[in-house]
N, C-alpha and C positions, 0 to 999 in steps of 0.2 A: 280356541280363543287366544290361547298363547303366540301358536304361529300366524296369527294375524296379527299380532301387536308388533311382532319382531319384522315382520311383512312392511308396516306402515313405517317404521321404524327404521328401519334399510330404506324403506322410498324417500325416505324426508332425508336422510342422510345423503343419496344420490343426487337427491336435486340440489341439497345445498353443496355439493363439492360441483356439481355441472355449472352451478351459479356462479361461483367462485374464480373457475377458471376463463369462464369465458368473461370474466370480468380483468383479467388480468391481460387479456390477449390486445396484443395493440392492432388497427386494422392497417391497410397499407397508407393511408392518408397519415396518422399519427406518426406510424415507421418512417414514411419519407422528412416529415417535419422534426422528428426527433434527431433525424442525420445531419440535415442542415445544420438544426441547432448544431449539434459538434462540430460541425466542418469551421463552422464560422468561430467556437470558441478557439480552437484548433489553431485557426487564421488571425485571431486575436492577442492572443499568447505569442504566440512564435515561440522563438528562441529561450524567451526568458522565462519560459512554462518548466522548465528545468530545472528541479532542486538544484541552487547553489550551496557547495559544501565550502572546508575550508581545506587550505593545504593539510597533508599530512608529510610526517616525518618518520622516518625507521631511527629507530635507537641504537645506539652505536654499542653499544654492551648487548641488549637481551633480543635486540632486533624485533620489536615488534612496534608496533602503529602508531602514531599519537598525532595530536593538534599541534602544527607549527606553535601558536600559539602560548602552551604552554612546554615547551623546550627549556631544557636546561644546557647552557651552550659549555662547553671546553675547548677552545679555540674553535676550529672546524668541524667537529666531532659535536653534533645530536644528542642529549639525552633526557629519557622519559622520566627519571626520577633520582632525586639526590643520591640514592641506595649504588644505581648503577654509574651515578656520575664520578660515587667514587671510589667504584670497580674500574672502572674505563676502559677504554675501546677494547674491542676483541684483535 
């Protein structure tokens, strides 16, 4: 009786993963229509589908990255932060 129960138990389980999967599978009809679909956002986008970032700047002291943006200028010389602004340049 045991290994019958385990028996139906595994069968229902089978079925619902066989169910599962084939419910996930696209057929070729979908697959072609889902490609379009991208091709055409793809072709809609263009160019400007490109994260725009903003300038960056190296730091004229510790040489590491920052936003134009927030620069702290010494004539010609970059920098990321009052600490190194007045360390100054390397």
């Amino acid at each position: 009786m045991r290994y019958f129960l385990l028996a139906i138990i595994a069968l229902a389980f089978l079925v619902m993963w066989f169910q599962r999967r084939q419910a996930t599978k696209l057929n070729n009809e979908e697959r072609e229509e889902l490609e379009r679909f991208r091709r055409n956002e793809r072709k809609r986008a263009g160019k400007h589908a490109l994260p725009q970032g903003e300038p960056m700047l190296c730091c004229a002291h510790c040489q590491t990255y920052f936003p134009k943006a927030q620069a702290l200028w010494h004539g010609d010389d970059a920098f990321c932060s009052q600490r190194c602004r007045e360390k100054g340049a390397r």
